[in-house]
N, C-alpha and C positions, 0 to 999 in steps of 0.2 A: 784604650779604645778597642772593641772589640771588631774581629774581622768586617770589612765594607765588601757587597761589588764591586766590580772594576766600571759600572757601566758612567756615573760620575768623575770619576778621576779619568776615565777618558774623553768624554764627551767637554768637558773643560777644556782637555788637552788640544782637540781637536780645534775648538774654537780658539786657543792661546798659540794657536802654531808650534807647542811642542811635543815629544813624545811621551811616556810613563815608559819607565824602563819596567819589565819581567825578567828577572835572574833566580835562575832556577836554584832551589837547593838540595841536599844531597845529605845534610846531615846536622847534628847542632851548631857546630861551628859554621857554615855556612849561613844557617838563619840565622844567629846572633848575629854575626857580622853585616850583615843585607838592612837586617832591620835597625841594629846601630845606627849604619852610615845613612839612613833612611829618616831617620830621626834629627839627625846631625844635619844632616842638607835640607831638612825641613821639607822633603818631597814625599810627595805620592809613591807609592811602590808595589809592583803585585811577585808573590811571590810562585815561581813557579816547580812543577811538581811532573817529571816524569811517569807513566805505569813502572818502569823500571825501580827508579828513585823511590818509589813510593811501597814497593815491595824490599828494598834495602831497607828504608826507614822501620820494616817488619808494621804496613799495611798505612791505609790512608789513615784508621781513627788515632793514630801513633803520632801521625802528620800536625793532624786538627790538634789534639794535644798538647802537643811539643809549641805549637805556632801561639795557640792561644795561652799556655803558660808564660811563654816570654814575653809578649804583647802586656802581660800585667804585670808580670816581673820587674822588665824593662822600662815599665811606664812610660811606651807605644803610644804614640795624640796622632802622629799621621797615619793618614788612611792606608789600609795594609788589606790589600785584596789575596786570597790563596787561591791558586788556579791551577785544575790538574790540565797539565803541558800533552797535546797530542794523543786525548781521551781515544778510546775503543768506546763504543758502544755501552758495551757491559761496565768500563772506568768511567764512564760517565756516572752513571746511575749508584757505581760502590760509592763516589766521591761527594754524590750530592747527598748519600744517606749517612756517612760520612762525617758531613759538617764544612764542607768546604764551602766558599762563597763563589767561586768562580767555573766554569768549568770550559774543557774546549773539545768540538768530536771533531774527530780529523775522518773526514769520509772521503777524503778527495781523492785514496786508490779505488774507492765503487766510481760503478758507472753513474753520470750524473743524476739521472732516476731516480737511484737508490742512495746518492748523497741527499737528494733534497727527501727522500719520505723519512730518513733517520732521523735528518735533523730538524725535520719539522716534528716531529715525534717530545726531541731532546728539547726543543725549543719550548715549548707546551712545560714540558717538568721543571724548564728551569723559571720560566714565570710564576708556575704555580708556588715554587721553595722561592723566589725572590733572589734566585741568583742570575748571575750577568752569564752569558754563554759564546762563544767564539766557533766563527767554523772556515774550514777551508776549503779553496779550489787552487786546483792546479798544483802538485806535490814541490814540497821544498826539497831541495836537491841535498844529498849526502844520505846520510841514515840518521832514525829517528827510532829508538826500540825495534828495529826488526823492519820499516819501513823502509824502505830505500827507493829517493828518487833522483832523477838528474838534473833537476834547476828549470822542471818547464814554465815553459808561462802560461798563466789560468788565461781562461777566454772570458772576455769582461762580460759576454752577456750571461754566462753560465755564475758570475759572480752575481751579477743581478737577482739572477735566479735565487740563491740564495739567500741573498743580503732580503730581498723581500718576504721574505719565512720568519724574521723577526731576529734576526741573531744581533746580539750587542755589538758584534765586532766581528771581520771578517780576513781571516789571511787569504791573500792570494801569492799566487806564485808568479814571481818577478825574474826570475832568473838567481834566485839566492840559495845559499847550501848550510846547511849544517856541518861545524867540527869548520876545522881549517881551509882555508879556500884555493884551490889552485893554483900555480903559476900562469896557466893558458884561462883563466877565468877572463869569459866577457864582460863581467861587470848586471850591475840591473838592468831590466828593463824599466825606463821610464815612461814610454811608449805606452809598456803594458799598464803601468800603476797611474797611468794621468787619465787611461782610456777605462779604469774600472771606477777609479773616483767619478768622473762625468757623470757615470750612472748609479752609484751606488751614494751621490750623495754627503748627508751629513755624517754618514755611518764611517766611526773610525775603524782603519786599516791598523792592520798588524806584520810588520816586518821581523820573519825568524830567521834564522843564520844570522847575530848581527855581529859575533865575534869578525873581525877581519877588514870588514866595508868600510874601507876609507870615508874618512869624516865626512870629505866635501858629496859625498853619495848620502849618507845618512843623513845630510842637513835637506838637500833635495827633496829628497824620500819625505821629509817632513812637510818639507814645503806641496808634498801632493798629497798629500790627507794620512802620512803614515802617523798613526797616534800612541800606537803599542811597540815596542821593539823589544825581542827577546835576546840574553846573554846569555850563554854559559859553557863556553868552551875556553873563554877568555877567561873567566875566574879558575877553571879547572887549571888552566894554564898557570898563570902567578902562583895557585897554590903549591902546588908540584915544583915551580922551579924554587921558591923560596923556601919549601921542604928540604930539595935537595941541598940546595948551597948550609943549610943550619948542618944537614947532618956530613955534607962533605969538610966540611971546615970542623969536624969531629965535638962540636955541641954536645950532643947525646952523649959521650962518653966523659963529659966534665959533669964533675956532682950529681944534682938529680937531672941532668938534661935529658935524660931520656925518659920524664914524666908526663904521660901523653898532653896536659894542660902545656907544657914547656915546647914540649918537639913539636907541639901542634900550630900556636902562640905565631911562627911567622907567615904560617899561610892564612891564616888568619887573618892579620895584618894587612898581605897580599889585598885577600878580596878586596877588603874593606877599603882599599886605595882605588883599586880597580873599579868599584860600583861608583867612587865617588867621581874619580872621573869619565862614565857614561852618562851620571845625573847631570855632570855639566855638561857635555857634550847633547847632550838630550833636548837640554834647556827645561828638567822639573825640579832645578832646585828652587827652594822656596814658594814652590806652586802646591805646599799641601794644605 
């Protein structure tokens, strides 16, 4: 099945009360395994794409690629959206010539002004190529390529603002962080996310940071219109620890263990546990 928008698979979601997980990837072994367990759970799934990531994978057409060779390879039937994660401007416009079906501009460091003339700009390109578009207000806390914010919370009329420019989806900032979450963490705001849904409607909501957020938050979060939830510190995680335990219990040095397909084999694994259990926590298994 060749790449979908995201704007279906969430707009379902939205009306099903549950979320579509975004787990970003980093390299083959991450998309194999995302889109595997993707397949296997019989969900919806968008795959997400750093400027960073996207520059490792040596550029987006490397992305499109790699995503659409496995989709056939694989013989991929659920819908599989590719979405560059925290676009600039300029990764906007490389992504959608590119080949990408999704894209997201993160203008919520401009001042509101100049969030909405970008993204109503972006928003126009992504109609016209028929891709789903995402934007944000109010920064999401930790760091994101180089952005760094502290977990504010967006102002629900400036979300408004927004949301009516046409964007498929809109993150707002709840109180959430990227990468690992603090000890002194106040948690969400629900306050803020029940007061931008009010106005903002049928239009699903996107929760990032969702490595860490206790379940009974995430279910909430769903229950106030959150339709997108992004991963990817938690899979970084399992990869990493289940890298280390293979090569600390000396693996790599019996036979061919240290043949990158072998040494690579249990983070691998990792994710692929990991995605399965967000799709159930999510509630999109069997919603593709």
């Amino acid at each position: 099945m060749p790449l979908v928008n995201a704007k279906e698979m969430l707009t379902k979601a939205k009306k099903g009360h549950y979320a579509v997980g975004q787990f970003n990837i980093n390299n083959l072994e991450w998309t194999k395994a995302i889109l595997l367990t993707a397949q296997e759970c019989n969900s919806p799934v968008i795959l997400g794409v750093s400027e960073g990531a996207g520059k490792y994978m040596c550029g987006y057409k490397t992305v499109v690629g790699m995503v659409n060779g496995m989709l056939e390879e694989l013989k991929i039937t659920v819908p599989v959206a590719l979405h560059l994660d925290h676009g600039s401007y300029e990764g906007v416009k490389a992504c959608v010539a590119a080949g990408f079906s999704s894209v997201m501009f993160d203008g919520s460091h401009y001042p509101i002004e100049e969030n909405i003339a970008k993204t109503k700009e972006l928003v126009a390109l992504a109609n016209e190529k028929g891709l789903s578009i995402e934007a944000e207000v109010g920064a999401i806390g930790g760091e994101e390529d180089g952005v760094i914010g502290q977990g504010e919370c967006a102002d629900p009329q400036e979300c408004k603002m927004i949301a009516d420019l046409g964007v498929t989806m809109l993150a707002a900032g709840i109180g959430n962080i990227h990468g690992k979450y603090p000890e002194n963490w106040a948690g969400l705001s629900f306050e803020t996310l029940d007061a931008v849904q009010q106005l903002t409607g049928e239009m699903p909501l996107v929760l990032h940071g969702g490595t860490g957020i206790p379940e009974d938050m995430i279910k909430k979060a769903i229950s106030l219109g959150v339709s997108k939830i992004n991963v990817n510190t938690e899979c970084q995680l399992a990869f990493a620890a289940a890298t280390r335990e293979y090569i600390e219990a000396g693996k790599d040095k019996s036979g061919k263990g240290f043949d990158p397909r072998k040494l690579l084999a249990p983070g691998f694994e990792a994710i692929k546990a990991t995605v399965k259990e967000k799709m159930e926590l999510f509630g999109s298994v069997n919603k593709a």
